[in-house]
BAFIDREN-109870 format. One record per residue: x, y, z of N, C-alpha, C, O in turn; residue in three letters. Coordinates in Angstrom, 1 decimal, m for minus. Layout:
BEGIN
n_u | n_v | n_w | ca_u | ca_v | ca_w | c_u | c_v | c_w | o_u | o_v | o_w | residu
X | Y | Z | X | Y | Z | X | Y | Z | X | Y | Z | ALA
...
END
This chain:
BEGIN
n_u | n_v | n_w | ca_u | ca_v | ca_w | c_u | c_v | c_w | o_u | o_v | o_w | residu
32.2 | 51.9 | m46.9 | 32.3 | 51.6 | m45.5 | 33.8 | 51.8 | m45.1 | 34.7 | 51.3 | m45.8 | UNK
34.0 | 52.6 | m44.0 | 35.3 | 53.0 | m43.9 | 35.9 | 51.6 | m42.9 | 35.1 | 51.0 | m42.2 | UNK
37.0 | 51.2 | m43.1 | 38.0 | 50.4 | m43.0 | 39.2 | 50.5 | m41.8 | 39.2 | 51.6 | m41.1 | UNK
39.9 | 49.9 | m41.6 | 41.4 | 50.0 | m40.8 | 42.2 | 50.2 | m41.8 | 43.2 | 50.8 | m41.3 | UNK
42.4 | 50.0 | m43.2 | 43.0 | 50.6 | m44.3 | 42.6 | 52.2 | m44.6 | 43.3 | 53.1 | m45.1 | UNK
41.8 | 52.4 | m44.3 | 41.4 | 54.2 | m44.5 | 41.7 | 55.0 | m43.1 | 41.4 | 56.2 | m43.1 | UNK
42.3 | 54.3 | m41.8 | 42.5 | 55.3 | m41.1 | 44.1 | 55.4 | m40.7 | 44.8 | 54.4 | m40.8 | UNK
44.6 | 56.7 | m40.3 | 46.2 | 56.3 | m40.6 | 46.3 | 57.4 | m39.2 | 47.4 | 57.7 | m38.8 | UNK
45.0 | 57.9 | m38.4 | 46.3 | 57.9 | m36.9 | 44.5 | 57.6 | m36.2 | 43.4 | 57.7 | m36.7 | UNK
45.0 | 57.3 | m34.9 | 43.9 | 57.7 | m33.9 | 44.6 | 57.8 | m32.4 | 45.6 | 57.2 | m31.9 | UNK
44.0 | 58.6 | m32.0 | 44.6 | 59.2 | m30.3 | 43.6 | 59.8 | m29.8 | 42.5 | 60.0 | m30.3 | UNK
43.9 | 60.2 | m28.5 | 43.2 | 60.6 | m27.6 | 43.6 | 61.8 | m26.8 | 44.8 | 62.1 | m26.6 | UNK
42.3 | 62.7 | m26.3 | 42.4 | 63.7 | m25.4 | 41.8 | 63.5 | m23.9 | 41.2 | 62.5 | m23.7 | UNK
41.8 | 64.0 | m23.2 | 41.1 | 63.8 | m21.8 | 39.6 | 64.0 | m21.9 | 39.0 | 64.3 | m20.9 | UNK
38.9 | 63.8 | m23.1 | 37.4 | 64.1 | m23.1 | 37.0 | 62.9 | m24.7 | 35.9 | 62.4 | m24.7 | UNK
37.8 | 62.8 | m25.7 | 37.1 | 62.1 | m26.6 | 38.4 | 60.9 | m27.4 | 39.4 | 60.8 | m26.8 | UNK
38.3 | 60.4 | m28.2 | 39.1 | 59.8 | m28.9 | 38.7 | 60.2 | m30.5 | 37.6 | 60.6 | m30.9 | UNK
39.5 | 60.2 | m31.0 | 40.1 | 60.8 | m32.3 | 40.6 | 59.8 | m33.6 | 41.4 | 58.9 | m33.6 | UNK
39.7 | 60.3 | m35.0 | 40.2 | 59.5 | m35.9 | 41.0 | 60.3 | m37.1 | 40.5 | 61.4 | m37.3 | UNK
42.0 | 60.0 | m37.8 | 42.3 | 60.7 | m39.0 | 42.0 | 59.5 | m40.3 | 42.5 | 58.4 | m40.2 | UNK
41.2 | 60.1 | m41.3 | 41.6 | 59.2 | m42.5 | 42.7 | 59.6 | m43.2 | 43.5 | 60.5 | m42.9 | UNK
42.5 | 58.7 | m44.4 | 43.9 | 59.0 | m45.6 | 43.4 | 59.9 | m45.7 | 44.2 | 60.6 | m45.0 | UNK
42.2 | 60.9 | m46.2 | 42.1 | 62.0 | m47.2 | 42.0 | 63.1 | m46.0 | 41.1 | 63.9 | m46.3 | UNK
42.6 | 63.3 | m44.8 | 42.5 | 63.8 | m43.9 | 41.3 | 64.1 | m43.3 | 41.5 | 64.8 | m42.3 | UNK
40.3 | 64.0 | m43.4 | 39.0 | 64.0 | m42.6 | 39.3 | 63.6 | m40.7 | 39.8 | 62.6 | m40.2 | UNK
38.9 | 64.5 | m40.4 | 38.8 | 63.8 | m38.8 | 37.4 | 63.6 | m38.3 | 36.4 | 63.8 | m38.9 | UNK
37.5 | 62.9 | m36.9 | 36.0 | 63.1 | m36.3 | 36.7 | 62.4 | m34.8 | 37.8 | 61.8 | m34.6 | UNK
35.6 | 62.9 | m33.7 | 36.1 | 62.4 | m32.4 | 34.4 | 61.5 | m32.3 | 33.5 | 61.3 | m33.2 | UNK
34.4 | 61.3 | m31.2 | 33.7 | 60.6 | m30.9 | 34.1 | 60.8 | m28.6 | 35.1 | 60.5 | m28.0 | UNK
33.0 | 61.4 | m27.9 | 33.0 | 62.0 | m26.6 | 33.4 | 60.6 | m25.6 | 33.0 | 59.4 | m25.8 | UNK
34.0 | 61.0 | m24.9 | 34.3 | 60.1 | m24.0 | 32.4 | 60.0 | m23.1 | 31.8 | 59.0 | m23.1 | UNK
32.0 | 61.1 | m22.6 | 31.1 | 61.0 | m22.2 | 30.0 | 60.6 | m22.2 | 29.1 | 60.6 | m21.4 | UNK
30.0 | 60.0 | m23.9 | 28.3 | 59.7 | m24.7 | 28.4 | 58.0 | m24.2 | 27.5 | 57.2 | m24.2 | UNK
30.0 | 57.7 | m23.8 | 29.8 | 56.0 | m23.6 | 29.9 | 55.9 | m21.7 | 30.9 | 56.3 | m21.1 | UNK
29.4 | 55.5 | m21.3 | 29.5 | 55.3 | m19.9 | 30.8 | 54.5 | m19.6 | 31.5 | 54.9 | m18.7 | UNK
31.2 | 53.2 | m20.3 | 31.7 | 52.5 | m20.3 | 33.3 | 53.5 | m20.3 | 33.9 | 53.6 | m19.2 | UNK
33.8 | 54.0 | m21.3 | 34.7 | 54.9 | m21.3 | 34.6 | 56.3 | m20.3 | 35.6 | 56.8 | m19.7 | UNK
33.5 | 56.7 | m20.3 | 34.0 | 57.6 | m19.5 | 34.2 | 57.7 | m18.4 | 34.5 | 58.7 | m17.8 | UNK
34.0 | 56.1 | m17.6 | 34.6 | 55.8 | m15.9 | 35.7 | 55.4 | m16.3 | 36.3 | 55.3 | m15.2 | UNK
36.7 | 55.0 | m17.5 | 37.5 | 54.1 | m17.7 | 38.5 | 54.9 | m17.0 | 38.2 | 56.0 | m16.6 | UNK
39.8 | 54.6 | m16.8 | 41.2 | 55.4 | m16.3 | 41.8 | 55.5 | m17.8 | 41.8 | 54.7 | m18.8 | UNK
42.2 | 56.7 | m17.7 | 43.9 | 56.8 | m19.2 | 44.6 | 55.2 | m19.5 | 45.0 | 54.9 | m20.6 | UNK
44.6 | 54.4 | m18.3 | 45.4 | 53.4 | m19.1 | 44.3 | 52.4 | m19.4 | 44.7 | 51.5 | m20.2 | UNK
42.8 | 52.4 | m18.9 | 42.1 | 51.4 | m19.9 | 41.7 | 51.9 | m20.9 | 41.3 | 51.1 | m21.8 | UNK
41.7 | 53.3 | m21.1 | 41.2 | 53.8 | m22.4 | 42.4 | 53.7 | m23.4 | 42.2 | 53.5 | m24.6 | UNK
43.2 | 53.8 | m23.1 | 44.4 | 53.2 | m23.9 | 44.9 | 51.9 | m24.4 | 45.8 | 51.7 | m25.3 | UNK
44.1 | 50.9 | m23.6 | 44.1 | 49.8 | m23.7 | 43.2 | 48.7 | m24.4 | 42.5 | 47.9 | m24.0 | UNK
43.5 | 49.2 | m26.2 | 42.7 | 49.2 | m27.3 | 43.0 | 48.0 | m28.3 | 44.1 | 47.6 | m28.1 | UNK
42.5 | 47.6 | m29.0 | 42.7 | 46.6 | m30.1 | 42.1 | 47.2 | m31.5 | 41.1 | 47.9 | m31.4 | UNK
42.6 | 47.0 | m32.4 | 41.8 | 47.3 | m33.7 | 41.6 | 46.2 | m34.6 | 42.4 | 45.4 | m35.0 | UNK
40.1 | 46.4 | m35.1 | 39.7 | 44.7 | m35.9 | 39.5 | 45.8 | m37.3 | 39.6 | 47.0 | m37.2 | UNK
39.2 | 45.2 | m38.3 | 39.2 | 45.7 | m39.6 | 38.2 | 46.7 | m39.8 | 38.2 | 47.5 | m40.7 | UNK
37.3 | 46.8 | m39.0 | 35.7 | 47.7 | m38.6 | 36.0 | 48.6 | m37.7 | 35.8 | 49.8 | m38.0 | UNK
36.7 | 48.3 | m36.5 | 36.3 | 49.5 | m35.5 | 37.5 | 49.3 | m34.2 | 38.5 | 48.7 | m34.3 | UNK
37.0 | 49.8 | m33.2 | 38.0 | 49.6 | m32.5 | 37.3 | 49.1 | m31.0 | 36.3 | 49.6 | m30.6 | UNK
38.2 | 47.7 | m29.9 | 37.5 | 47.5 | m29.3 | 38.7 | 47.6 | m27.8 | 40.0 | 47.7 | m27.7 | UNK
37.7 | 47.5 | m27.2 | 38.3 | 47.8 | m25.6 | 38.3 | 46.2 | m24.8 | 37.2 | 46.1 | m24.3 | UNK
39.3 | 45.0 | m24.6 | 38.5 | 44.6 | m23.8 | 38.3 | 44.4 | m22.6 | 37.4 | 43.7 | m22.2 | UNK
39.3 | 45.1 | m21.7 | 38.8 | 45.1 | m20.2 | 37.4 | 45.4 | m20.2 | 36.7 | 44.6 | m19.7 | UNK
36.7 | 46.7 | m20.8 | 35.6 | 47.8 | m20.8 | 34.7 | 46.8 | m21.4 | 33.9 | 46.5 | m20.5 | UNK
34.4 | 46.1 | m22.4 | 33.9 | 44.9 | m23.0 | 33.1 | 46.5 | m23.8 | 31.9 | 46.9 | m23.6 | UNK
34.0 | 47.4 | m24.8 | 33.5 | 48.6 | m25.2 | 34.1 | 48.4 | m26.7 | 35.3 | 48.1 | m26.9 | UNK
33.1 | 48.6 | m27.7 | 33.3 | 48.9 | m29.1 | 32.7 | 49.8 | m30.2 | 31.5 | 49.7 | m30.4 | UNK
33.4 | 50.6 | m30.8 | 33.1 | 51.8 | m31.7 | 33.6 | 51.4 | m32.8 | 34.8 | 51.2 | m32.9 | UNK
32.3 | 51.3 | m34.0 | 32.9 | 51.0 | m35.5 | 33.5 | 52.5 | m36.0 | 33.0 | 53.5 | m35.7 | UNK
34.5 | 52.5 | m36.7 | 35.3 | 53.6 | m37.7 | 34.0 | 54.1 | m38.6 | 34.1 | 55.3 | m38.8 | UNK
32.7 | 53.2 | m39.1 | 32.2 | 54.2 | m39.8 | 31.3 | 55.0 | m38.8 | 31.0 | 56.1 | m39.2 | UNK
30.8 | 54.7 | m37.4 | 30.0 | 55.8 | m36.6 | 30.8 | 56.8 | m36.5 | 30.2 | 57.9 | m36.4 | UNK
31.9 | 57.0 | m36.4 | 32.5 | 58.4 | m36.6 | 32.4 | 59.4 | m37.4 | 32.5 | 60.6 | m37.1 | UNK
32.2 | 59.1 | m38.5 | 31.4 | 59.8 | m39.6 | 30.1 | 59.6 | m40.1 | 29.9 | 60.0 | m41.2 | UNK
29.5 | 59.3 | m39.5 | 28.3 | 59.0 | m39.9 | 26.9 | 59.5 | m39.0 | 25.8 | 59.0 | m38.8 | UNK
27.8 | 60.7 | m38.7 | 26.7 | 61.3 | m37.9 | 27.5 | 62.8 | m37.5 | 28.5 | 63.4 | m38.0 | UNK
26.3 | 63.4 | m36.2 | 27.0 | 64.4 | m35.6 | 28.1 | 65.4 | m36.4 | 29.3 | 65.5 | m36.2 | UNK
27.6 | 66.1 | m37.3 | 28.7 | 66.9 | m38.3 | 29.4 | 67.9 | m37.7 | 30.0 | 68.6 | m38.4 | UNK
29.5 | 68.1 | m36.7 | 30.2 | 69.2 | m35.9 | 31.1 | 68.4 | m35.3 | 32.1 | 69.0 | m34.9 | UNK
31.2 | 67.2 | m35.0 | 32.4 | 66.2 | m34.5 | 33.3 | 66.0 | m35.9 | 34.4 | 65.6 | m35.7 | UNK
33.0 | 66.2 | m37.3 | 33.8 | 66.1 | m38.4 | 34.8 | 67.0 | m38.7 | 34.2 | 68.0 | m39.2 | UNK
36.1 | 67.1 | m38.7 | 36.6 | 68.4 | m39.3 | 37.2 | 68.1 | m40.5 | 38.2 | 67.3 | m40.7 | UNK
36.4 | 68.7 | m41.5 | 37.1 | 68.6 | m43.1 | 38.4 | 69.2 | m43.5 | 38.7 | 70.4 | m43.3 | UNK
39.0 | 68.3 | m44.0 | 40.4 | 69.1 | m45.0 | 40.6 | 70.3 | m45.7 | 39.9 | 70.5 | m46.7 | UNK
41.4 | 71.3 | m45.2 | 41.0 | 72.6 | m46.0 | 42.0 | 72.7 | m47.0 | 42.0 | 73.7 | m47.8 | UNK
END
């Protein structure tokens, strides 16, 4: 189960938010698949907390576990070359 110890950046673009692990694996996750995020403004979507599982929003009352990032959708994954 991936962890807050296995991720070492996460950021954002104008359409999704972004994970990197240690072994460099990425994955996003759409701003648009969450309703909640995708009305949010740049500064509530920036306005994040991280628990040892996932990451949570709480103005948005919005949460995404670190392992749904990988655990699906393989075209959102980019492997280390």
């Amino acid at each position: 189960m991936i962890n807050k110890n296995d991720i070492i950046r996460i950021w954002m673009t104008d359409t999704a938010i972004w994970l990197q692990l240690k072994d460099k694996r990425q994955s996003r996750e759409l701003f648009a698949d969450y309703p909640r995020l995708a009305n949010a403004t740049p500064h509530q979507r920036e306005n994040y907390t991280i628990s040892h599982f996932g990451i949570h929003w709480p103005e948005l009352d919005e949460d995404l576990s670190f392992g749904g990032f990988f655990n699906k959708q393989p075209q959102n994954i980019v492997k280390p070359q």
